[in-house]
N, CA, C and O atoms as a MOPAC input file, in Angstrom:
PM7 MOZYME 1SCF
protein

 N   -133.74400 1  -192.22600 1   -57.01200 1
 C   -132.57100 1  -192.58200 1   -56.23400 1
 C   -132.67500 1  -194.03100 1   -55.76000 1
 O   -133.79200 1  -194.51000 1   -55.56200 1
 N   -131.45900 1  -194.82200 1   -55.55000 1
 C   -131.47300 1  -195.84000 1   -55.50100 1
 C   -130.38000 1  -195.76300 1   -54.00300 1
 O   -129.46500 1  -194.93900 1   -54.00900 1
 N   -130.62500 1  -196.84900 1   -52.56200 1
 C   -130.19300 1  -196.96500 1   -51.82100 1
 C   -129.53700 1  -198.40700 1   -51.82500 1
 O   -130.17400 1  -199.45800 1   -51.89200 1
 N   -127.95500 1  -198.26800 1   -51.73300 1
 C   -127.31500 1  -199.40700 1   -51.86800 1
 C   -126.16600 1  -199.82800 1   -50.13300 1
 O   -125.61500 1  -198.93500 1   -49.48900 1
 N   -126.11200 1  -200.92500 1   -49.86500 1
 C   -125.35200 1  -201.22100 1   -48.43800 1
 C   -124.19800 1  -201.80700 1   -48.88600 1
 O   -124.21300 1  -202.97700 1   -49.26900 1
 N   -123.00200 1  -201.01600 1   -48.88700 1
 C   -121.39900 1  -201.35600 1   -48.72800 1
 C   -121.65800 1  -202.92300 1   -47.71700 1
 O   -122.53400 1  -203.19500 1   -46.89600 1
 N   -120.58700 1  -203.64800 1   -48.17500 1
 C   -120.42800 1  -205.17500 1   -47.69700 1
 C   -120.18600 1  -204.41300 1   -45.69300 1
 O   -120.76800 1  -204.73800 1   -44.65800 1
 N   -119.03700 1  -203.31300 1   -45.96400 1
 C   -118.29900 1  -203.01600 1   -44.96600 1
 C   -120.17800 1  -202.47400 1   -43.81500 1
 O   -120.63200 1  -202.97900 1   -42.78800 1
 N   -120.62600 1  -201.48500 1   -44.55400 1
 C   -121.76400 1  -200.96100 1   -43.72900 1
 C   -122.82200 1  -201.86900 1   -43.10500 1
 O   -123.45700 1  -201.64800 1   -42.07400 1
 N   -122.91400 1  -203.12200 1   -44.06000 1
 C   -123.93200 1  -204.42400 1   -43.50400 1
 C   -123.05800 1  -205.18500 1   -42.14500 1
 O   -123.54100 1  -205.80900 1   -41.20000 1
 N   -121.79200 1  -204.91400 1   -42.40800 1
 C   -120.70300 1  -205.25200 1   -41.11400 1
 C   -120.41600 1  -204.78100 1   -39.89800 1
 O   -120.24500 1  -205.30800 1   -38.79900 1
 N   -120.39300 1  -203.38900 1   -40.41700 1
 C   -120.25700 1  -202.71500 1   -38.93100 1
 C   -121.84500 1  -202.52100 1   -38.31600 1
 O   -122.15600 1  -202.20500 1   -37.16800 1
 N   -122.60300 1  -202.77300 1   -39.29800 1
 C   -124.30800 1  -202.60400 1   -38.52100 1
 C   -124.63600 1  -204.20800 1   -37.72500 1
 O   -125.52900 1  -204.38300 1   -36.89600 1
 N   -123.67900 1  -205.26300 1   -38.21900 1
 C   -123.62600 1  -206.51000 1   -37.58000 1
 C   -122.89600 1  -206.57500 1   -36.06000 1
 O   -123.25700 1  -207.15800 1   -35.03700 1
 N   -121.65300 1  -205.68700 1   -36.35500 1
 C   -121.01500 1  -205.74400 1   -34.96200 1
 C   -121.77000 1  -204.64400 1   -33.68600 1
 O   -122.01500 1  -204.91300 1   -32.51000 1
 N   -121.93500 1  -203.72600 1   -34.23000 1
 C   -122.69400 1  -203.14900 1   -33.51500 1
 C   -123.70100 1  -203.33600 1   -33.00100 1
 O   -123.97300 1  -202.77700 1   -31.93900 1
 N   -124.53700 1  -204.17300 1   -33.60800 1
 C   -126.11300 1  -205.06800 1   -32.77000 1
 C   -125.09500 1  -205.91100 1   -31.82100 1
 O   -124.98500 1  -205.52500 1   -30.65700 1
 N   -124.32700 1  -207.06400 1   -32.25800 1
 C   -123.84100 1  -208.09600 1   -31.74000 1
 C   -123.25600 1  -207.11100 1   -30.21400 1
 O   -123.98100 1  -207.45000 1   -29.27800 1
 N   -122.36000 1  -206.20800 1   -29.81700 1
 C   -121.84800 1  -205.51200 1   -29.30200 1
 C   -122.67800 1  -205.17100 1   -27.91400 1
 O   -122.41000 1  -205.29800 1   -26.71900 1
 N   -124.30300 1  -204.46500 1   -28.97100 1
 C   -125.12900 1  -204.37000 1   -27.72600 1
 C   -126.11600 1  -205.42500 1   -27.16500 1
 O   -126.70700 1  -205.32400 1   -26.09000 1
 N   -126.19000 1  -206.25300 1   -27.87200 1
 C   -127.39000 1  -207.28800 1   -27.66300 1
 C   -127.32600 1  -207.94700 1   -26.83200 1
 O   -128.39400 1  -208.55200 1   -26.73700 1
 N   -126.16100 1  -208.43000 1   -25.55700 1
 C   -125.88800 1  -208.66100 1   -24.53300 1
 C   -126.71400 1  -207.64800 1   -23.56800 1
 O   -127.13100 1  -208.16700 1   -22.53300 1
 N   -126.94800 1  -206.54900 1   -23.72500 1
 C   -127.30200 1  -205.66300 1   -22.74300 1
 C   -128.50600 1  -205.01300 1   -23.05600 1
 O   -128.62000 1  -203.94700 1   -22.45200 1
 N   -129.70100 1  -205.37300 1   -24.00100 1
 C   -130.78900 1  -205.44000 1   -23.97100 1
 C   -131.71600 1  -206.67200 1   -24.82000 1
 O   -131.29500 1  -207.62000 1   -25.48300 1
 N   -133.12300 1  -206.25600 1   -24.52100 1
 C   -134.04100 1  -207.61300 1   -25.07500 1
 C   -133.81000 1  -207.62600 1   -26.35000 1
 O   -133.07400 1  -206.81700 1   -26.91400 1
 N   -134.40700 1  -208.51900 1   -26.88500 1
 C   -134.24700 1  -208.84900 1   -28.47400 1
 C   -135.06100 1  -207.70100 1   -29.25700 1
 O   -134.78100 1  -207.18900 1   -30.34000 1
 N   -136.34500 1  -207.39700 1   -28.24900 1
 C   -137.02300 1  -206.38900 1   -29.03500 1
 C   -136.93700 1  -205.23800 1   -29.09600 1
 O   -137.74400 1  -204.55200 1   -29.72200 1
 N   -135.52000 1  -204.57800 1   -28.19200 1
 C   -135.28100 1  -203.45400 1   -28.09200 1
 C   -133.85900 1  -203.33600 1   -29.17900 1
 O   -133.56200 1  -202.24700 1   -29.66800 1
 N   -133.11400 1  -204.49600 1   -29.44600 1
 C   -132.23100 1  -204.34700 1   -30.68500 1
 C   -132.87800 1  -204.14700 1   -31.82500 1
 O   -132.37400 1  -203.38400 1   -32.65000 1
 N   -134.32300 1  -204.89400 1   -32.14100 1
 C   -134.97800 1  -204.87000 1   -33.29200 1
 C   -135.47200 1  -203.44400 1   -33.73900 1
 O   -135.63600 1  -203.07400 1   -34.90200 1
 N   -135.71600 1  -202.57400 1   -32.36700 1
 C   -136.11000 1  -201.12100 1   -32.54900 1
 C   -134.93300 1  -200.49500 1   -33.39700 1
 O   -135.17400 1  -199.90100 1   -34.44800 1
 N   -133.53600 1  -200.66300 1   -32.85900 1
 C   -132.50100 1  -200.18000 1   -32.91900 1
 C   -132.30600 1  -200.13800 1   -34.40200 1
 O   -132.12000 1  -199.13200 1   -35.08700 1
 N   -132.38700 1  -201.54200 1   -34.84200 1
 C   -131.68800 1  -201.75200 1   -36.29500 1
 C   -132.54600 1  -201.29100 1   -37.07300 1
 O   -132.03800 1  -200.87900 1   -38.11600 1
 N   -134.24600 1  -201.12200 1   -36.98100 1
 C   -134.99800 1  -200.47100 1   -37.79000 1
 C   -134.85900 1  -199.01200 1   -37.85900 1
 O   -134.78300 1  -198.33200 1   -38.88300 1
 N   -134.83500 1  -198.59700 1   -36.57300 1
 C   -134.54600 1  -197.06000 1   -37.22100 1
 C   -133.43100 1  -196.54600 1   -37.30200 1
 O   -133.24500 1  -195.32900 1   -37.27100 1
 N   -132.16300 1  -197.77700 1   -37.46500 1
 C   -131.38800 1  -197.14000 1   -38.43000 1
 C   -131.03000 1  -197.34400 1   -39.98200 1
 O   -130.32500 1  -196.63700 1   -40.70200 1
 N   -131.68400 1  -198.45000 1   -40.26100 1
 C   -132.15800 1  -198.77900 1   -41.67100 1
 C   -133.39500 1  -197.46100 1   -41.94600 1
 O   -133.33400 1  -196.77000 1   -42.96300 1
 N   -134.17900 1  -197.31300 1   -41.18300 1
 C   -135.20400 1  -196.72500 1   -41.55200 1
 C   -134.59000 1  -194.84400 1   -41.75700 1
 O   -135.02800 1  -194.04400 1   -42.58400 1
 N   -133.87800 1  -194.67900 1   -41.08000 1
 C   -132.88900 1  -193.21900 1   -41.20600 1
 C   -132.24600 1  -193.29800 1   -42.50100 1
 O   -132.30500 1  -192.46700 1   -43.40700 1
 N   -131.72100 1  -194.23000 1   -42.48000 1
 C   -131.06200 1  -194.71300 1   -44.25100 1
 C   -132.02200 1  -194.50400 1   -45.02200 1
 O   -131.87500 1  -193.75800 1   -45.99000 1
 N   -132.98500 1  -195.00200 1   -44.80600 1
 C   -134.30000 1  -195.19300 1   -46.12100 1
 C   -134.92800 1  -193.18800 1   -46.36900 1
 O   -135.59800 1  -192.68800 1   -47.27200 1
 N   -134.35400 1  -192.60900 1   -45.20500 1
 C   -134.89800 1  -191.53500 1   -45.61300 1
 C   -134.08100 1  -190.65700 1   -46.67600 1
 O   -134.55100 1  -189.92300 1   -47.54400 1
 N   -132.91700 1  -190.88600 1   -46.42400 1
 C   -131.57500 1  -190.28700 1   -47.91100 1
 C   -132.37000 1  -189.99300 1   -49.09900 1
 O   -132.25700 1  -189.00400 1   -49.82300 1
 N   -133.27900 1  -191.07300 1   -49.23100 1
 C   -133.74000 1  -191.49400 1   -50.75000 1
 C   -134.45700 1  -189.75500 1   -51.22500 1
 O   -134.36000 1  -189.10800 1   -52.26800 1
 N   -135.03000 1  -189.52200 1   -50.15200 1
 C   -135.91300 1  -188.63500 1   -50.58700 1
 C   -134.76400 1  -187.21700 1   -50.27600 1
 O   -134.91200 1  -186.31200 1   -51.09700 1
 N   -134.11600 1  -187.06600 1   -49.63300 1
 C   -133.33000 1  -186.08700 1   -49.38800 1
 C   -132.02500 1  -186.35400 1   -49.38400 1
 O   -131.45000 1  -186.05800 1   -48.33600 1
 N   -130.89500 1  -187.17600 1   -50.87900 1
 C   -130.01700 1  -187.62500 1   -50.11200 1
 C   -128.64400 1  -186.44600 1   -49.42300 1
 O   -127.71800 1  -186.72500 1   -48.66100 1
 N   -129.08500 1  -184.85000 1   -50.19100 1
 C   -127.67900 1  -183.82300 1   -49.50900 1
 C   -128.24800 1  -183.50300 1   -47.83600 1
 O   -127.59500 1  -182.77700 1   -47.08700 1
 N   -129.53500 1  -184.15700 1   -47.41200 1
 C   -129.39900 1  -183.87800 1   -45.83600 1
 C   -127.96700 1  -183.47100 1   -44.80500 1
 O   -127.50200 1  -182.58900 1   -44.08300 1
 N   -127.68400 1  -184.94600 1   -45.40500 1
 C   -126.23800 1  -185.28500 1   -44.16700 1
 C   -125.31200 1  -184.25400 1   -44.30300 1
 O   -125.19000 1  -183.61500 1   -45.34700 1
 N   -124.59100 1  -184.04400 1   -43.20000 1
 C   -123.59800 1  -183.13300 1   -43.57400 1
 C   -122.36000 1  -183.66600 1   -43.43300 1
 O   -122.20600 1  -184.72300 1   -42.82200 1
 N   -121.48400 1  -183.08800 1   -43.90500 1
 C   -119.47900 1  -183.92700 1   -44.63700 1
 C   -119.38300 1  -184.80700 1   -43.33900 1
 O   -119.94800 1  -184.69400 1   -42.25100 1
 N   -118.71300 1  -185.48500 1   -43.69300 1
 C   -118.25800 1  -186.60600 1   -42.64500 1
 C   -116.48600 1  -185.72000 1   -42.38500 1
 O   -115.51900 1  -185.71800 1   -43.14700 1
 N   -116.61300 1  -185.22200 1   -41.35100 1
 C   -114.87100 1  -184.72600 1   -41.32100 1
 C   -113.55100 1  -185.61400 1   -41.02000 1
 O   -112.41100 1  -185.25700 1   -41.31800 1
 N   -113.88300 1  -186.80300 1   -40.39600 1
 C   -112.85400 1  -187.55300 1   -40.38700 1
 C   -112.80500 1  -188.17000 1   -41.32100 1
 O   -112.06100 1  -189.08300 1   -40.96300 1
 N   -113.15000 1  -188.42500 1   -42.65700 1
 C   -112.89700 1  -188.95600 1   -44.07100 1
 C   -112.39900 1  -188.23600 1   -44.79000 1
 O   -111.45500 1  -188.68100 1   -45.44200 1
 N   -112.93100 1  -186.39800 1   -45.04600 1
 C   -111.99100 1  -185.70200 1   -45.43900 1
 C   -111.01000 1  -186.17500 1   -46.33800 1
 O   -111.17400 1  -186.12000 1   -47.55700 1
 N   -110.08400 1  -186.59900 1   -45.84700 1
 C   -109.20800 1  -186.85800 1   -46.21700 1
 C   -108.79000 1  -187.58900 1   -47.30300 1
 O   -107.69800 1  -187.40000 1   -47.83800 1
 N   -109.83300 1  -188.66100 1   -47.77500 1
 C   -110.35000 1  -189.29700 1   -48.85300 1
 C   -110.75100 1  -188.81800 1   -50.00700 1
 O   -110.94600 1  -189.46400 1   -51.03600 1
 N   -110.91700 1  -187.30400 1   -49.78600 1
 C   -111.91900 1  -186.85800 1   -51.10500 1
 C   -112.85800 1  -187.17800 1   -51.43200 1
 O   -113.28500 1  -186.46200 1   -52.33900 1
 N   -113.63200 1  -188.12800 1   -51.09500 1
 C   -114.66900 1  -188.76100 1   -51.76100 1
 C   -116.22700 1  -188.00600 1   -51.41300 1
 O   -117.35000 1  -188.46500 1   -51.62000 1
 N   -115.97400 1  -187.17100 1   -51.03300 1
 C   -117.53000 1  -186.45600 1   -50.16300 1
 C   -118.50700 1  -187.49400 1   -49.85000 1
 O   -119.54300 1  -187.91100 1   -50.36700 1
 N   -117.67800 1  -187.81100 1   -48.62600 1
 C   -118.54600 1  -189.34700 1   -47.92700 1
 C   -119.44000 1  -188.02700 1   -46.81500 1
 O   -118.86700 1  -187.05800 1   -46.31500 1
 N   -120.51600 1  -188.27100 1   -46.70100 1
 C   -121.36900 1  -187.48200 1   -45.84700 1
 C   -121.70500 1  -188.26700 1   -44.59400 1
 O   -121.24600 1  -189.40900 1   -44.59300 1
 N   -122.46600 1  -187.87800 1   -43.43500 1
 C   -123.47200 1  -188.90600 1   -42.40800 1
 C   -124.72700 1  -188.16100 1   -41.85000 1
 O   -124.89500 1  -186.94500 1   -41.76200 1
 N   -125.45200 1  -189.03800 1   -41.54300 1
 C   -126.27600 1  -188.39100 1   -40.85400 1
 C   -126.62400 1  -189.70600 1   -39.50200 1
 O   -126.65200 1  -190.93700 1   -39.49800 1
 N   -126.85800 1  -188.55800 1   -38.40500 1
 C   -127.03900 1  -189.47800 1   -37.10700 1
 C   -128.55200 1  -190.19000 1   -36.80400 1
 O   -129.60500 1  -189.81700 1   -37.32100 1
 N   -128.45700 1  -190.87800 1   -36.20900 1
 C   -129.64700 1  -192.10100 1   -35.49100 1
 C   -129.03000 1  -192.18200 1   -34.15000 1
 O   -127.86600 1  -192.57400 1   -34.07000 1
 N   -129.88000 1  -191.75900 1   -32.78200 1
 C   -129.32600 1  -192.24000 1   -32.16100 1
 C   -127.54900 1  -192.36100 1   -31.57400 1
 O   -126.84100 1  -191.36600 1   -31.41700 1
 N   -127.24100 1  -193.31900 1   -31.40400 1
 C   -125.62700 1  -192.92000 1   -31.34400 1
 C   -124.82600 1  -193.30300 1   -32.39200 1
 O   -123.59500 1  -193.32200 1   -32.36200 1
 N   -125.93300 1  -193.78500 1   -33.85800 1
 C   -124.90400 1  -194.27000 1   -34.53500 1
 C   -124.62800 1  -193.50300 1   -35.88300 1
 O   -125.73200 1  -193.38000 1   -36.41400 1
 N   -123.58200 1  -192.88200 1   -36.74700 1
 C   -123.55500 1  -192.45600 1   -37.81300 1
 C   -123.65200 1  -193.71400 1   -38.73700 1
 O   -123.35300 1  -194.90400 1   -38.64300 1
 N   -124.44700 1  -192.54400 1   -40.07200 1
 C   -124.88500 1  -193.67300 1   -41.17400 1
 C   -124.12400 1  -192.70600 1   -41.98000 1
 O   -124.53900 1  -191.54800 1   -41.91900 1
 N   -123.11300 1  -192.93000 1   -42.71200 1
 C   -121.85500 1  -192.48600 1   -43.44700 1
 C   -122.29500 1  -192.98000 1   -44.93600 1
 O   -122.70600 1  -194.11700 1   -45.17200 1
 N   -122.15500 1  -192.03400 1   -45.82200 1
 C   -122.65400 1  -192.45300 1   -46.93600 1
 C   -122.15500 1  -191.14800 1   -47.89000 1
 O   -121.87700 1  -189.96900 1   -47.67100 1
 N   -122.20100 1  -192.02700 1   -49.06700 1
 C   -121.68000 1  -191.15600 1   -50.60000 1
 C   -122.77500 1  -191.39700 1   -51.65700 1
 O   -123.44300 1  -192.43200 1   -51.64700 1
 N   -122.93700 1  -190.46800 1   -52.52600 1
 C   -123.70800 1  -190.29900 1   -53.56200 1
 C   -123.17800 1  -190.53600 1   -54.94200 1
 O   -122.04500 1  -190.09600 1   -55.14000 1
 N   -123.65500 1  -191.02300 1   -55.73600 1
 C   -122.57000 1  -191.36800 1   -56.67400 1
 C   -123.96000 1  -191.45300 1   -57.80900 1
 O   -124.80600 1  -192.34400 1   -57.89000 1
 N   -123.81200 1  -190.03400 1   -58.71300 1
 C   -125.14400 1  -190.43700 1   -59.90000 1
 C   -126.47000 1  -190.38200 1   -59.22100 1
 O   -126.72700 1  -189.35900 1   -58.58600 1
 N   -127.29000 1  -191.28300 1   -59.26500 1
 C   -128.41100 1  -191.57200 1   -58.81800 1
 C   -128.73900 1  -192.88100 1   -57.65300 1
 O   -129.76200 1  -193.46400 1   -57.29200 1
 N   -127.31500 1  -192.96800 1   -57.31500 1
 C   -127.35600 1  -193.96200 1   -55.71500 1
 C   -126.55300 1  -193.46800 1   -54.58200 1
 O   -125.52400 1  -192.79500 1   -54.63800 1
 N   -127.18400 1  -193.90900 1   -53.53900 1
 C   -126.88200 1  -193.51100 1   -52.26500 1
 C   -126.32800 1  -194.77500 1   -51.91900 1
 O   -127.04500 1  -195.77500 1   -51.94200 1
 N   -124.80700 1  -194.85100 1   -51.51600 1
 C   -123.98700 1  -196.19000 1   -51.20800 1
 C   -123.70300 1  -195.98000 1   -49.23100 1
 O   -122.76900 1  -195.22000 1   -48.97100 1
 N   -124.22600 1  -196.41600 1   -48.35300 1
 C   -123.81700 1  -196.32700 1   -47.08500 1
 C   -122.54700 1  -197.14500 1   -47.19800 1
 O   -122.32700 1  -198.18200 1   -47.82500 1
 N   -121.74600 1  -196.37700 1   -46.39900 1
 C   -120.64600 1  -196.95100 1   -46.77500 1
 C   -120.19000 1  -197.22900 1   -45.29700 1
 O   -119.08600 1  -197.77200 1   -45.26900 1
 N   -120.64200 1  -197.04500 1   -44.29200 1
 C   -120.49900 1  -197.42400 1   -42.54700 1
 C   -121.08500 1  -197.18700 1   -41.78500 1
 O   -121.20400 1  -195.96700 1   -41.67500 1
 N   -121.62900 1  -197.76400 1   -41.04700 1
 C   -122.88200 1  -197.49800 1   -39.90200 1
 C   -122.01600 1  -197.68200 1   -38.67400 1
 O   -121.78500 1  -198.76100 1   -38.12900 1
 N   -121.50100 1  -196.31200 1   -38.25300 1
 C   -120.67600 1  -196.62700 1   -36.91600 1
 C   -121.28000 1  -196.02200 1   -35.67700 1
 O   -122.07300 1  -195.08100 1   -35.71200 1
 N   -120.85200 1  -196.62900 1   -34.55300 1
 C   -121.46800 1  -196.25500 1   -33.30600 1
 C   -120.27000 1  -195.17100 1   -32.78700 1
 O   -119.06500 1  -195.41800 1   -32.73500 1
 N   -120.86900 1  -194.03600 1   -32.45800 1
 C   -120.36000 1  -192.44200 1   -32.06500 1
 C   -120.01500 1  -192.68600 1   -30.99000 1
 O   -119.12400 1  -191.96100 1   -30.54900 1
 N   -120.39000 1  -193.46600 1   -30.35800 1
 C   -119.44100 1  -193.63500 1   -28.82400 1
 C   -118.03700 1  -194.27000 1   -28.69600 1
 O   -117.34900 1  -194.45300 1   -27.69200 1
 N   -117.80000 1  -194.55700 1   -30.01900 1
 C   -116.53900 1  -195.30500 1   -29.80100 1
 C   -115.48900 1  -193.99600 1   -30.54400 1
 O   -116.02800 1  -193.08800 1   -31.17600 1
 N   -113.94800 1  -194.05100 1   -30.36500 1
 C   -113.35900 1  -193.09900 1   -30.52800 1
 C   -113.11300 1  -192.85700 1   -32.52300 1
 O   -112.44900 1  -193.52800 1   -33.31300 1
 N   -113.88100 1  -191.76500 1   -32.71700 1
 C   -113.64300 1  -191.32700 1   -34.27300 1
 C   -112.92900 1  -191.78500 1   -35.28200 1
 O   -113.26800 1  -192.02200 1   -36.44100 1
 N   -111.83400 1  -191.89800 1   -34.70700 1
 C   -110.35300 1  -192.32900 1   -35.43800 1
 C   -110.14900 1  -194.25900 1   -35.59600 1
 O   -109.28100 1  -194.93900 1   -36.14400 1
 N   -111.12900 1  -194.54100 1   -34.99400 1
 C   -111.63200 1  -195.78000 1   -35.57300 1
 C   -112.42800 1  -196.06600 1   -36.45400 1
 O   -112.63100 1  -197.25700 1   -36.69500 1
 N   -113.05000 1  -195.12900 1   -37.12300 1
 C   -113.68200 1  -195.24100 1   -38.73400 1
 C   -112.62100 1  -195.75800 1   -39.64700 1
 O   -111.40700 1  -195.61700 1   -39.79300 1
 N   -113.70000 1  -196.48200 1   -40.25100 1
 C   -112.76000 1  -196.95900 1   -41.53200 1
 C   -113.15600 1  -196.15100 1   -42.72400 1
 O   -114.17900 1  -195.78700 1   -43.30400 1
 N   -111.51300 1  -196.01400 1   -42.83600 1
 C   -111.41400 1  -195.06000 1   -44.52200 1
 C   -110.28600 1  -195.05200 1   -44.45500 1
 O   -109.61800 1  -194.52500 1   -45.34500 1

């Protein structure tokens, strides 16, 4: 299996540091972004873990997530790659996912 980052998922994992990094140290964002890259990195070995993403639904695409923390890592399987396709923060209201 091969793990690949949507332009959009390297984006919303940008706004989301940027978002909190006002409100803690540098080395407590650095925790942040590793273990949610590092939650990503685990797909490889298990990528049907996650379970359906329900507000995509609607897409058809059997976009899945699995959580870190407060943030979903939203992702589709396609062959032999795992494409994250949004790293969104769960505290903000659902219906602001992009799809």
């Amino acid at each position: 299996m091969k793990l690949v980052y949507t332009e959009q998922a390297l984006k919303s994992l940008t706004e989301s540091l940027e978002f909190i990094a006002p409100h803690v140290n540098i080395e407590t964002l650095e925790i942040i972004r590793n273990s949610i890259l590092d939650r990503a990195d685990k797909l490889i070995k298990n990528p049907s873990s996650g379970r359906r993403e329900e507000y995509l639904e609607h897409l058809g695409l059997n976009h899945r997530r699995v959580i870190e923390s407060h943030y979903k890592i939203v992702y589709r399987v396609i062959d032999r790659t795992i494409y994250i396709t949004d790293i969104f923060d769960s505290r903000q209201n659902p219906k602001k996912m992009k799809g």
